[in-house]
Each structure stands twice: as C-alpha cells, then as structure tokens.
C-alpha positions in Angstrom: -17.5 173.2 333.6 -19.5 176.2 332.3 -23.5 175.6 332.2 -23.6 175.8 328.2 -20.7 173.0 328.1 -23.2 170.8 331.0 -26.2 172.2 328.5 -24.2 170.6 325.7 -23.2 167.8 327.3 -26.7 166.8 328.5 -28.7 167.4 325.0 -25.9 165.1 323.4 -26.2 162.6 326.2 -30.3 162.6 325.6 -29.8 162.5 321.7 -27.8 159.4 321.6 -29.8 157.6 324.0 -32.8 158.5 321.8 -31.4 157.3 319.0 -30.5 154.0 320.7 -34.0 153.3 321.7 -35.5 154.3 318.0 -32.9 151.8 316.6 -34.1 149.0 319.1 -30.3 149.1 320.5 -29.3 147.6 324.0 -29.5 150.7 326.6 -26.7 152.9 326.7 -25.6 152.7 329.8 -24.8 156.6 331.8 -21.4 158.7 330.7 -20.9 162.4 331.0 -18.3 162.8 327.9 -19.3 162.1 324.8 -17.2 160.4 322.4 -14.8 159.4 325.4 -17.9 157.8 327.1 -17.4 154.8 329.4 -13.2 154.9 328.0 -12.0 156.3 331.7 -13.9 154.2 333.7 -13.6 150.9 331.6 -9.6 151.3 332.4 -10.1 152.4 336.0 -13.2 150.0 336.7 -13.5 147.0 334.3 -15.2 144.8 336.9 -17.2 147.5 339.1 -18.2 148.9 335.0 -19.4 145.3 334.1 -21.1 144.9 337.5 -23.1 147.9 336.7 -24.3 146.6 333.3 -25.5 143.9 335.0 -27.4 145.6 337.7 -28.7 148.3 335.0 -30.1 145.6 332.7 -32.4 144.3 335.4 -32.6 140.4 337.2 -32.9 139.0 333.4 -29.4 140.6 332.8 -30.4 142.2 329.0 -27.7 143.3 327.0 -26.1 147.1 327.7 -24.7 149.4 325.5 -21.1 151.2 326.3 -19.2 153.8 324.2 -15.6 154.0 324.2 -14.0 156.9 321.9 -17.0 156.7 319.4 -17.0 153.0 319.2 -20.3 151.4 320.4 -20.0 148.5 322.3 -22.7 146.0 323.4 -21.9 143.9 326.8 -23.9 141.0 326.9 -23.6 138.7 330.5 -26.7 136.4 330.5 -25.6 132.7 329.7 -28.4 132.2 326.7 -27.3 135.7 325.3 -23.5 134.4 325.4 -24.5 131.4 323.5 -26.4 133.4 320.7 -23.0 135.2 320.2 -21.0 132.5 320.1 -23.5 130.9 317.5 -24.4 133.7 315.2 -22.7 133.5 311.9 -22.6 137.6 311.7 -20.6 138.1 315.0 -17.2 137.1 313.9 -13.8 137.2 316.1 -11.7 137.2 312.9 -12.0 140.4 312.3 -11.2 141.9 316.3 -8.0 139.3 315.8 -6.7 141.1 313.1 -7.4 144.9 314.5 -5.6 144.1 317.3 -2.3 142.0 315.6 -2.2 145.2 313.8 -2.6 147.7 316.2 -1.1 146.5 319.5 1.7 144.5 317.5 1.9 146.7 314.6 1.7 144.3 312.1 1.3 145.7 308.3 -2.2 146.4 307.0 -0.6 144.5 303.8 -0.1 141.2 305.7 -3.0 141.8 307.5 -5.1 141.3 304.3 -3.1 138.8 303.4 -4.0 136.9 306.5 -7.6 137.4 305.8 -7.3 137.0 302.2 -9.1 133.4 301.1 -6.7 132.0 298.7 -8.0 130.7 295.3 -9.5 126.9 295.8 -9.9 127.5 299.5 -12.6 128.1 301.6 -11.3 130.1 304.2 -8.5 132.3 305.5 -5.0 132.0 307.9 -6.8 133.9 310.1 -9.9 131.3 309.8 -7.7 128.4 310.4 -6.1 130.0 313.5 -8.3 129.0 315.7 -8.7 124.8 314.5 -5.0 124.7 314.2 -4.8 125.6 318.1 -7.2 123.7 318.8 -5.6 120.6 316.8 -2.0 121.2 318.9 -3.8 121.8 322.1 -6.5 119.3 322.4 -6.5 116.8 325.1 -4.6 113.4 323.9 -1.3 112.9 322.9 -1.0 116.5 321.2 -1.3 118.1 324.5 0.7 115.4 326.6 3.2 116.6 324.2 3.1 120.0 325.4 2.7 119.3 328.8 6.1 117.2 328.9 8.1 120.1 327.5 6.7 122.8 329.4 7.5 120.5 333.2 10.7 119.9 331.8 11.5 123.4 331.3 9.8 124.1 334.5 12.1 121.3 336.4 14.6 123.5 335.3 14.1 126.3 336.2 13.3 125.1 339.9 16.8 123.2 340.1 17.7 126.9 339.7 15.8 128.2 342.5 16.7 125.4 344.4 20.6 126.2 343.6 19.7 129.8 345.2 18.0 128.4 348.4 20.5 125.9 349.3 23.3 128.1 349.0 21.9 130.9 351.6 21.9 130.0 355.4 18.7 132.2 356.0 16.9 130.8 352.8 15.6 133.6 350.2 12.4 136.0 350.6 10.5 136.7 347.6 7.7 138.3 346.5 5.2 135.3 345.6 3.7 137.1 342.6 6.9 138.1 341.1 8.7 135.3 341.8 6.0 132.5 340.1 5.5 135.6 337.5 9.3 134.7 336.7 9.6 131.1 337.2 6.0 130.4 335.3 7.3 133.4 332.2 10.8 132.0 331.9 9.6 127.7 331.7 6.7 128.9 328.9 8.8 131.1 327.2 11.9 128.4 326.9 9.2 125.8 325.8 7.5 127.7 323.6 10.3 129.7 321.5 13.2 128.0 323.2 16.4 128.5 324.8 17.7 131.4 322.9 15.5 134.3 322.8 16.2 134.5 326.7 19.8 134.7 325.5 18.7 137.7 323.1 16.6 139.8 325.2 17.4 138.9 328.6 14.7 141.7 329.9 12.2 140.2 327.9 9.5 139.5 330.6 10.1 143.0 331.4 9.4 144.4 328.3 6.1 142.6 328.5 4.5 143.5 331.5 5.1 147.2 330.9 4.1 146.1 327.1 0.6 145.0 329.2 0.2 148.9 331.2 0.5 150.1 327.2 -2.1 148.6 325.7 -4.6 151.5 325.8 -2.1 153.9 324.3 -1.7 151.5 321.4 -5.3 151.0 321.5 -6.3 154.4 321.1 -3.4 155.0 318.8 -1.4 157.7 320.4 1.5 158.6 318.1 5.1 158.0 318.9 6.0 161.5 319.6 3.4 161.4 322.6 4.8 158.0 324.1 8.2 157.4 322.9 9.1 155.2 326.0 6.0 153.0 325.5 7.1 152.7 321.7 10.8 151.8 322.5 9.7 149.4 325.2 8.0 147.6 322.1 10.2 147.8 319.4 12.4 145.7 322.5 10.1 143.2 323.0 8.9 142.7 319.7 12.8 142.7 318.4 13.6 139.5 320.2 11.3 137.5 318.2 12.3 139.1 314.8 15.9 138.2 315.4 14.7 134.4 316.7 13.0 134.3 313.4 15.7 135.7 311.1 18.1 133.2 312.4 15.6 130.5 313.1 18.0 127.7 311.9 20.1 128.0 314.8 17.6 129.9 317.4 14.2 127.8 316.9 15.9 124.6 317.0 14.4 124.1 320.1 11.5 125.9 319.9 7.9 124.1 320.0 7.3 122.2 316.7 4.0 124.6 316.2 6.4 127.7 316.2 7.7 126.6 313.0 4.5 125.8 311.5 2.5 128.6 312.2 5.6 130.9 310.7 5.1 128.7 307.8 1.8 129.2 307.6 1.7 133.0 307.1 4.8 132.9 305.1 2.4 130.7 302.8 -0.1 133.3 303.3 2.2 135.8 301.5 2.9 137.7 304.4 6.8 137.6 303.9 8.2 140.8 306.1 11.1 139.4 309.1 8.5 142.4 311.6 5.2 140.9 310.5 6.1 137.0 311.2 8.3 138.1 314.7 5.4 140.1 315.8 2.7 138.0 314.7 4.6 135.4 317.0 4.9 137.7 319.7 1.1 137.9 319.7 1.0 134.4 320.1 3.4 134.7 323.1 1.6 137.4 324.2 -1.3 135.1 324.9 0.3 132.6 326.7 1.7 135.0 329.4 -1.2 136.8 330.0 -3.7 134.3 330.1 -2.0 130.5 331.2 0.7 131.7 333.5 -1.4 133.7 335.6 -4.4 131.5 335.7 -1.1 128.8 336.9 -0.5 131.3 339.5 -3.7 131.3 340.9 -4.2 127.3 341.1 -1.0 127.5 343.1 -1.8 130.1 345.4 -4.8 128.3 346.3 -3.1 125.1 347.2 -1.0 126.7 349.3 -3.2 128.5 351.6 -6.4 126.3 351.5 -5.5 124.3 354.6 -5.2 120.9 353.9 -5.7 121.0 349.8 -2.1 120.8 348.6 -2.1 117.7 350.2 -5.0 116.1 349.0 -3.8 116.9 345.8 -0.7 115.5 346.2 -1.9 112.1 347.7 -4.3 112.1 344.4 -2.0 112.4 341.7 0.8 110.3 344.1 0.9 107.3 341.1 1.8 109.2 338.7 5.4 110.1 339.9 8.5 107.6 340.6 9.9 107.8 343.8 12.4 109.8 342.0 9.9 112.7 341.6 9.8 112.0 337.7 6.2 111.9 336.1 5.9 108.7 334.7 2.0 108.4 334.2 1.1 111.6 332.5 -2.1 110.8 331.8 -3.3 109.8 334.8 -1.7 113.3 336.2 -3.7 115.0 333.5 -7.0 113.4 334.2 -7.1 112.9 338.2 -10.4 114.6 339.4 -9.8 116.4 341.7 -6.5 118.6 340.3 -8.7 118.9 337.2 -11.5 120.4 339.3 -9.1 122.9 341.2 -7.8 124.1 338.2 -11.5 124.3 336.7 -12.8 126.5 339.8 -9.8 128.4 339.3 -10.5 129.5 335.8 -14.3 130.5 337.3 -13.2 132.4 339.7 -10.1 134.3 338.8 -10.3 134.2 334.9 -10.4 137.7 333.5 -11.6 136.9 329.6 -13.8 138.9 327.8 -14.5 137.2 324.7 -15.1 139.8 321.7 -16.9 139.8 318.6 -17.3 142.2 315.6 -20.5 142.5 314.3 -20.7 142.1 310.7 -24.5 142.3 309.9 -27.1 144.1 312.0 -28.5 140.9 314.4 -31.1 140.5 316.9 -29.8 139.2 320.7 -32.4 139.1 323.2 -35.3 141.2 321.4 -32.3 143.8 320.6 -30.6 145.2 317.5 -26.9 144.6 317.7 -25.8 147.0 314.7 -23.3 146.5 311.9 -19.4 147.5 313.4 -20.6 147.1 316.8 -18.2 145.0 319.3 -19.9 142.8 321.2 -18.2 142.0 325.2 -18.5 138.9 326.4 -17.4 139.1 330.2 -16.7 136.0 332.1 -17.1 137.2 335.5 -20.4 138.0 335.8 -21.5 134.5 334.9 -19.0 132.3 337.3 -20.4 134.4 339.8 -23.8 134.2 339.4 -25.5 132.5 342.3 -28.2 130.8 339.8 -25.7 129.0 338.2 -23.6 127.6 340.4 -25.5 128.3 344.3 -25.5 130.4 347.4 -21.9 130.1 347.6 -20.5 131.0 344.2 -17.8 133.5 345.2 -16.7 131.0 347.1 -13.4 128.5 346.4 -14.5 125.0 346.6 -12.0 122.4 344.7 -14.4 119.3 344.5 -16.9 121.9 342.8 -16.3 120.1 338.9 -16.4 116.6 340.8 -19.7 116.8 342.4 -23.3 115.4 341.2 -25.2 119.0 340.7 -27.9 119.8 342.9 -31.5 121.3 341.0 -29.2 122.2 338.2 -26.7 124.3 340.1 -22.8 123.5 340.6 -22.8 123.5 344.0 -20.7 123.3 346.6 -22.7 123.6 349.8 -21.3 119.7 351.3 -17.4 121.1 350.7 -15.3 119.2 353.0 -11.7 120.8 353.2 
C-alpha cells in the first residue's frame, strides 16, 4: 500500500469516527478498509470480533459500532441493553426477516411486499403473525408433545437403520460423530417436518444445505451468478426439492407436519401465489431447523457422552417414562424431568451461536447512545452466557444441575456441581 492510499485510508477512518461521535453514535470500533470495514474479520472472527466489542466498550459493556460493506451496525452485549432492544417498538425484526427470505432464498420482491403488506381490516402482516403462529405450534403443552412424538418416531427410525448397519458388520462401523448425528438428527427433522418424500426427490438434500450454509456471504453480499455459478446451482438444488414437494403436495405433503400446510396457506392467502416463492419460503423455514435445533441436539448429546457419569443420571431420571419395551409412554414427564431440561438449558448457554437482529426503523436512544434510522442492531448470545457476573466464577464451565439449583447472590451458579 502506497503512503497516499494509507493517507487516504487514515483521513477516512478519522472522518467517520468523527462523525459518529457528533451524531452521539456507539463507537466505531477499528478497521483499515473503508466501506468493507469489519466484513473480513466478522467472517473469519465472529466470536474473537464480538469479544473485542466487549473489551472496547469498557466493564459496563456500552454498545459498539461495526461497518460491514457500508452498512452500520451497532452490537449491543449488556443484558439491560438486550432488553431495551427487544422492547423498543422502533427496532423491528420484520423487516431483517424479509431481507434475508429474499436475498439468501431469493424470494420475489413482489411476494415480499405481499408478506409485509397489512391486508384491509387487519392489523398486521404474514410476516407479523410469523412469529405468534410459531410460537402457537411450538409452545409447551400438547402442541409441542405433538411435535415431539413425530420427530422420536422418525428418529426411532432412522436408528433401526443404523442399528441394521451395526449388526450386520463383525467389527462394528466407525464414524465420524459430527457427521454421523449431522445425518441421523437432518434426515429424522427433515422426514417430520416435510415428510417422507422430499428425501425421495433430492436425495443429496442435506448436502446441498451445508454447502448452502459456506454460501451465505456470497448471497449476502449479492455476488452475481456469473461470479459463483456453483454456489447458484447448489441452490437452485436445494431450493428445487421443496418447489416440487409443494407442486405436488397432495401426494408429497401427506405426511408432512400439519403446520407445513398451513403456513403454505397462509402466504398463498397473502397473495403470494408463485410454486418458487412458497417452496423457498419453506425452505427458509427448514433452513432454521437444521441450523439452529439439530446442532444445539448435537451438543446435548456430546455432552452426555463424555461427562463421566451424566448419561446415566439422566437415564435413571427420565427411567418412568419408557416401557420396558423402550417406548415412551409418559411424554410429559420426559419433557419436564429437571435435570434433562437443565442439560439441554446449559447447553443452549454455552454452545448457542444466535445473534438476534433488529432493523432500526426510527433513530432511538440505547444506553445514552443514538442508534440511527437503517442501522442493524446485533444481538450476540455469547458474550452474556459467559459473563461471570451472571452466572459465577465458573461460567465457561459445563455444569448440568446449573437450571436446577437455588441461585446464589443472584448468580446461576454452579460452584457445589457434583458429577
């Protein structure tokens, strides 16, 4: 780099922060490229990136300001911050929904305003109702026992499988852990879920969608085809599956989860009416179960396994809820028992990667700062299960009984763990 490109680069670097602090804007935290900014490193560096917000904004963790490609972004990581987020009626998720259904899953700007198009008599959108109606399917009670029976059923399944394959090699079979749950967990929530037959129609479909997950920044950024035609193809496979489910439905979503249905029914009343839009749209949906509940089930397993001693606790806990034919018999007493409820809980804090986002749709003051109209506000997760305030000394640490025990000053401990 020439010294009138570092001149350059410097003067623009000083000019924006400037400009930040006259507009009473989070801090920008350091980048040498402007307009690329903090891009390069968020997709190298995501948690070291985060961790350095954290440190840069001091002990009272204030909000920081990235840039990626133009785009400010504020990262906010204190608990009471989160909260004023998640409460302020100007920082929608809507709208960050809808960007990225249409640019990841290319779905039509036409259906896209028809999704966020509030119908006459109505007070709100599809896109507004999203969120209720997964709540409605997926909350605790016979709604979610119903999903939980499907999903072990398909799973039973697809273990008799395995089990087929063990059984009929002398030496047993060697897997990789990770790809073999990645396959057992993908192919038992994709069967319950969409059913039987889009397995049948794209047999490679999990492998369409984890290199779907290494593309996600060339869609993001909107790279044309001609520059990643194998990225594009790999898409048009994956998303292809579900718009030939969907087209013959009558036969291919027979057994499909009743909510499928509904929610195709739902933008179809919406207006949105093309075979692409609804078979992406579901796709999405999809999309979020595999890269969100399977690998967090991943996790919970892997723990069992190799914390000496917990796989069998758990197994004497939820003991009365099985036949002595292995059956499950007393769901809701597997659902609720303490302690798998607890694993599963510390799991999430520990190994969940979400980053809640939000669009902001008014300027709004968070913490004394100005979060600016078209800003995206970061919500990271990680930051907060690990912070040592909140839940002790030992918060990087793995405790199961950590959700079962009386808190100690306020904090989540886990200091008495007995495993």
């Amino acid at each position: 780099m020439t010294m009138p490109s570092i001149t350059s680069v410097c003067i623009a670097l000083i000019a924006r922060k400037t400009r930040a602090r006259a507009l009473n804007e989070p801090p920008i935290s350091s980048y040498w490229i402007p307009l690329v900014g903090h891009a390069l490193s968020y997709r190298k560096w995501t948690k070291e990136l985060f961790h350095s917000t954290r440190t840069l904004s001091g002990s009272d963790a204030r909000p920081v300001s990235l840039v990626l490609f133009g785009q400010r972004v504020y990262v906010v990581t204190a608990s009471r911050d989160i909260s004023a987020v998640f409460c302020s009626k100007n920082l929608l998720v809507g709208p960050v929904v809808l960007h990225g259904v249409g640019t990841l899953f290319n779905v039509s700007k036409e259906s896209l305003d028809r999704i966020a198009r509030i119908p006459d008599g109505r007070n709100s959108s599809l896109i507004d109702d999203i969120h209720p109606f997964y709540f409605d399917v997926l909350k605790e009670g016979p709604a979610l026992n119903e999903v939980i029976t499907s999903f072990l059923h398909c799973l039973g399944a697809e273990l008799a499988k395995e089990d087929a394959k063990i059984h009929a090699s002398s030496r047993g079979v060697e897997v990789q852990l990770q790809d073999w749950m990645r396959t057992i967990l993908g192919n038992s929530s994709t069967v319950f879920m969409m059913g039987s037959h889009i397995l049948e129609e794209e047999p490679n479909l999990l492998a369409h969608f984890h290199q779907f997950t290494l593309d996600l920044l060339t869609f993001g950024m909107g790279l044309p085809r001609c520059l990643s035609r194998k990225k594009y193809e790999n898409r048009d496979r994956l998303i292809g599956a579900f718009i030939r489910v969907y087209q013959d439905r009558e036969i291919k979503q027979q057994d499909a989860i009743w909510w499928v249905t509904a929610l195709q029914k739902k933008l179809v009343e919406a207006g949105v009416t093309c075979d692409y839009d609804i078979g992406a749209s579901m796709c999405s949906s999809w999309f979020g179960l595999q890269a969100n509940v399977n690998p967090a089930s991943f996790w919970l397993l892997l723990q069992a396994v190799t914390i000496p001693g917990l796989a069998d606790r758990i197994r004497k806990s939820i003991a009365p809820a099985f036949n002595s034919r292995g059956e499950v018999v007393h769901l809701e007493f597997l659902v609720g028992d303490p302690l798998l409820r607890s694993t599963f809980y510390e799991t999430l804090r520990l190994f969940a990667l979400s980053i809640p986002l939000r669009l902001v749709m008014e300027d709004t003051i968070i913490s004394g700062f100005t979060f600016r109209k078209g800003g995206i506000v970061m919500c990271p997760v990680r930051p907060v299960h690990g912070d040592t305030d909140i839940w002790g000394p030992d918060a990087a640490e793995f405790v199961p009984e950590r959700f079962i025990r009386e808190p100690v000053g306020g904090l989540l401990r886990g200091d008495t763990k007995n495993l």
